[in-house]
C-alpha positions in Angstrom: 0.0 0.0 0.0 2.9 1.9 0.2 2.7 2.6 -3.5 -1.0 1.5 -4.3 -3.0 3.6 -1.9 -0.9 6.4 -2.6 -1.4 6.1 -6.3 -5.2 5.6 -5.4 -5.1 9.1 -3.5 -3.7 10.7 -6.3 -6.0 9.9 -8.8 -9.2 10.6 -6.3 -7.4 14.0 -6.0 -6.4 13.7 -2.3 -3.4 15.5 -1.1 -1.5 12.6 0.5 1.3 12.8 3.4 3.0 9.7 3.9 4.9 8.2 6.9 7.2 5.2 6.5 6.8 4.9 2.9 10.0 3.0 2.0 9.5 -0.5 1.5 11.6 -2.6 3.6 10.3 -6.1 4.7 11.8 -6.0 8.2 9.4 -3.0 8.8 12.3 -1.0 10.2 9.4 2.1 11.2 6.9 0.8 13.5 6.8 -2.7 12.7 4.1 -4.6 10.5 1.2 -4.5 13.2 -0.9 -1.2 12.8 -1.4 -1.0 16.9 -2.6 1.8 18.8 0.7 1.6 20.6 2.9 2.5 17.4 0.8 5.2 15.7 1.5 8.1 17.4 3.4 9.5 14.7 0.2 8.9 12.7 -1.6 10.8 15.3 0.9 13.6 15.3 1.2 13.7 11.1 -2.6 13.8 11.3 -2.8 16.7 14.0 0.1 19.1 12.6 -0.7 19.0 8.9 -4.6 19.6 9.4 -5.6 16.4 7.6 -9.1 15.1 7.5 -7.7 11.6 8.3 -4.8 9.1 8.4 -5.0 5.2 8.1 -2.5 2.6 8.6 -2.1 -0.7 7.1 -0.5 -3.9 7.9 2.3 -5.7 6.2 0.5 -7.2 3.5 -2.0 -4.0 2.9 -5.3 -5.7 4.1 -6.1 -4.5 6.8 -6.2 -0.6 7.4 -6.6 1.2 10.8 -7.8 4.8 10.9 -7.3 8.0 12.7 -10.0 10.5 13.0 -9.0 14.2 12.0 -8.6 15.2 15.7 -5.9 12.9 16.1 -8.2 9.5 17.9 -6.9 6.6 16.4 -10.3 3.9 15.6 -10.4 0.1 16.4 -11.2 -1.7 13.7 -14.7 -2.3 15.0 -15.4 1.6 14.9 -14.3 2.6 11.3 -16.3 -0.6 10.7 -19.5 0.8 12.2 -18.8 4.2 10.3 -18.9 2.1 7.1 -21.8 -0.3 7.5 -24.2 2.9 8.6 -23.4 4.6 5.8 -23.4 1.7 3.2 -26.3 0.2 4.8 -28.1 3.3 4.0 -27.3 3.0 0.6 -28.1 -0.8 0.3 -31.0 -1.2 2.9 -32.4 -5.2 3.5 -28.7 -6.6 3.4 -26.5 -9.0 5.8 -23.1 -8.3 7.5 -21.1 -11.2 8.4 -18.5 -10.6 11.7 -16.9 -12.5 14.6 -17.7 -13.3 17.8 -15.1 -11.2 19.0 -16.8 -7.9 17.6 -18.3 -5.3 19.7 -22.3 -5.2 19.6 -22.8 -1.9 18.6 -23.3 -3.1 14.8 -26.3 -4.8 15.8 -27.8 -1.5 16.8 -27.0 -0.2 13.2 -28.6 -2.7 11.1 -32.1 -2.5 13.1 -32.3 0.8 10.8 -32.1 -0.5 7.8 -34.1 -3.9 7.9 -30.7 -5.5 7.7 -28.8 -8.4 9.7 -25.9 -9.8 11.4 -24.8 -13.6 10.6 -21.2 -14.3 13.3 -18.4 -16.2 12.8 -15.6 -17.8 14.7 -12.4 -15.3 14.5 -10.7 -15.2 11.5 -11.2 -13.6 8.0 -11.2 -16.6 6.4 -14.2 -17.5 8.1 -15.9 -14.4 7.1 -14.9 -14.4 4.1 -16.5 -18.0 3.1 -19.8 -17.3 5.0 -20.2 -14.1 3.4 -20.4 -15.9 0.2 -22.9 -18.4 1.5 -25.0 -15.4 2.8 -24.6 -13.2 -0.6 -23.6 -10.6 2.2 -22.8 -6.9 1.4 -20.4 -6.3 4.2 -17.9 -8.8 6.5 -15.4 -7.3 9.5 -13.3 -8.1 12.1 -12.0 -6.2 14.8 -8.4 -6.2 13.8 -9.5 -3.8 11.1 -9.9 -6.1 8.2 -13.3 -5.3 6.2 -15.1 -6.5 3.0 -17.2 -5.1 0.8 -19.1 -7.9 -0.7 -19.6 -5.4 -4.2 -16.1 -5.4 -4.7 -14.5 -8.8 -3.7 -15.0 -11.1 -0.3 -11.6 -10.6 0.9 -9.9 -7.4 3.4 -8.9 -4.8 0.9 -7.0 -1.7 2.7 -7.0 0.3 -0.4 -10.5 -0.2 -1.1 -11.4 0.6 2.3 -9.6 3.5 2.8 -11.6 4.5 -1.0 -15.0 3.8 0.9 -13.7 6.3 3.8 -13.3 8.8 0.8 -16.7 8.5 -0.7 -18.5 8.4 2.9 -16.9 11.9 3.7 -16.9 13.2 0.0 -20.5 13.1 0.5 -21.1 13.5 4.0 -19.7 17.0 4.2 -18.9 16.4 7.6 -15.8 15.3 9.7 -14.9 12.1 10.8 -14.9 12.8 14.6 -18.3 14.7 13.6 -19.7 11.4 12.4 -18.6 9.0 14.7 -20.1 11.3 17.6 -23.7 10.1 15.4 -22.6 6.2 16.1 -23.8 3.7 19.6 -21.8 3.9 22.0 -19.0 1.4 21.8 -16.3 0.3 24.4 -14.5 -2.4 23.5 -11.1 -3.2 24.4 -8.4 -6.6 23.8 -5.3 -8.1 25.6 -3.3 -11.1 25.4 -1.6 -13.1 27.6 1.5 -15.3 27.1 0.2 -19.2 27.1 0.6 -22.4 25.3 -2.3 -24.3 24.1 -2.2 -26.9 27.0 -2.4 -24.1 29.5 -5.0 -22.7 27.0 -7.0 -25.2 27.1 -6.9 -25.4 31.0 -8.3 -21.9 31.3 -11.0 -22.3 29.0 -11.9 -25.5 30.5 -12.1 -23.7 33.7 -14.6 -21.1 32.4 -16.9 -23.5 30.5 -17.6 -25.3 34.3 -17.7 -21.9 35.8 -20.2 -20.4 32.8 -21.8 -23.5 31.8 -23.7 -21.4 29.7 -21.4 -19.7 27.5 -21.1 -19.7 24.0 -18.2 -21.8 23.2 -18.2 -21.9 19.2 -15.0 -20.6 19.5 -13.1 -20.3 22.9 -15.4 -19.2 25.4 -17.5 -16.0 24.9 -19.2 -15.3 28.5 -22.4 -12.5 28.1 -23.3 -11.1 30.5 -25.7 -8.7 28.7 -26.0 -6.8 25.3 -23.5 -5.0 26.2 -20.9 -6.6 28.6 -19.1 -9.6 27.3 -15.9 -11.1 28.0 -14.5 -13.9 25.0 -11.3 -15.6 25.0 -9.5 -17.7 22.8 -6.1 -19.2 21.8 -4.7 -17.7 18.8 -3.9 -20.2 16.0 -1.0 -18.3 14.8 0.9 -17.5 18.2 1.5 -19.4 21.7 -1.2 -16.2 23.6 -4.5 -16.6 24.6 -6.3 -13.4 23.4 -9.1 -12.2 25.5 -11.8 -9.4 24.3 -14.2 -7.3 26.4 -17.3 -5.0 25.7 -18.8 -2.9 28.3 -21.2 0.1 29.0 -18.8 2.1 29.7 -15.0 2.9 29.5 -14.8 2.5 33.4 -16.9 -0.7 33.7 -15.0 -2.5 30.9 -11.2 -1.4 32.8 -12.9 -3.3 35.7 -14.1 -6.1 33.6 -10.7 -6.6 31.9 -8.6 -6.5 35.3 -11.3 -9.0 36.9 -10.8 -11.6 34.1 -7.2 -11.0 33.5 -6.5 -11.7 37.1 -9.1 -15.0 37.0 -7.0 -16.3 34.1 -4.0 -15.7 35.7 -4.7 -17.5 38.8 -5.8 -20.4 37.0 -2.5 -20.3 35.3 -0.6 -20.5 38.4 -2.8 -23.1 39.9 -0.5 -25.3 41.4 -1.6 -28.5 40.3 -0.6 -27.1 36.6 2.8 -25.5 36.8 4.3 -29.4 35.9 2.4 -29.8 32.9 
């Protein structure tokens, strides 16, 4: 995207500022992850030069990462919202397709439009096939991968960031103006250093604990609409990932910490460490 999205700017008549723009494959500038920890150049580039927005992508361009013209870098999940209210709009009595591990405010969107939301286990892969089953218009995750089922069934950063275009090309206002339109949304993720036997242990734990949890993938404990807690192993690392929604910025802190500290005292249980 280096070259690509830039070349897609140009010829959509954007004035572009770039940051890290030589290609290297040992990602010498902030590494190949887009994460709210190593953007704050981003932030800064946005802030100083008066843009309307920046966006980040990972190593292989497909997933994109925004920043809203005051500076507020976006999860995944909120550009996400952003896009399906305004697509929706345009393409009422259609399906999105999205992960468990996606925040709840998109069901709250698609009640407007006569539209629907089909979840998946994490992964984009999985998304990706069942949007094709469903004929679906739009598929996410909250990493900040997103399809738009018009174009292709597959993340596209560069056609994403295009969409971003068109929504404020015709919106007329700004971005931070039209997220303040969205839900409310707090969701948060974390990981925590574990093989899968030690994995498994923890979920185990959980599934006798909340014997009614969703376990399609992991463990995915609701609590209500809006406060959740899910965690899983990852398939491509030795961490458990664990994701939380909540009312409110406060309440999910306090959610997070609780469950953190419950996984890590099943982790040190004893009767465990030899395994």
């Amino acid at each position: 995207q280096a070259v690509t999205a830039v070349k897609l700017c140009d010829q959509l008549g954007c004035e572009v500022i770039t940051i890290n723009e030589q290609i290297d494959g040992n990602f010498p500038g902030r590494g190949s992850e887009p994460l709210p920890s190593n953007l704050h150049e981003l932030s800064s580039a946005v802030v100083n030069n008066g843009a309307d927005f920046g966006i980040a992508f990972d190593g292989d361009g497909d997933r994109s990462i925004f920043c809203d013209n005051q500076g507020k870098l976006l999860s995944g999940d909120k550009s996400a919202l952003l896009l399906a209210k305004y697509l929706l709009n345009k393409n009422p009595n259609s399906k999105i397709v999205t992960c468990l591990n996606s925040g709840n405010s998109i069901d709250e969107i698609v009640t407007n439009t006569n539209s629907s939301v089909i979840r998946t286990k994490v992964g984009s892969v999985e998304v990706s096939r069942r949007m094709i089953v469903e004929n679906a218009l739009l598929g996410f995750e909250e990493n900040g991968g997103f399809m738009f089922g018009k174009h292709n069934h597959v993340r596209d950063g560069a056609m994403t960031l295009a969409l971003v275009l068109e929504l404020l090309a015709n919106s007329g206002k700004t971005i931070t103006e039209e997220l303040q339109m969205l839900p409310s949304s707090f969701t948060t993720k974390d990981k925590i250093s574990c093989k899968n036997e030690a994995a498994n242990r923890v979920i185990s734990e959980l599934k006798s604990e909340f014997p009614d949890a969703d376990v399609t993938d992991g463990i995915k404990i609701v609590f209500d609409k809006k406060n959740w807690i899910m965690i899983r192993q990852s398939g491509t690392e030795p961490i458990m990932r664990i994701y939380g929604e909540s009312n409110s910025q406060k309440n999910l802190e306090v959610l997070m910490r609780t469950y953190l500290d419950k996984i890590q005292l099943i982790l040190s249980d004893n009767t465990f460490k030899t395994t």
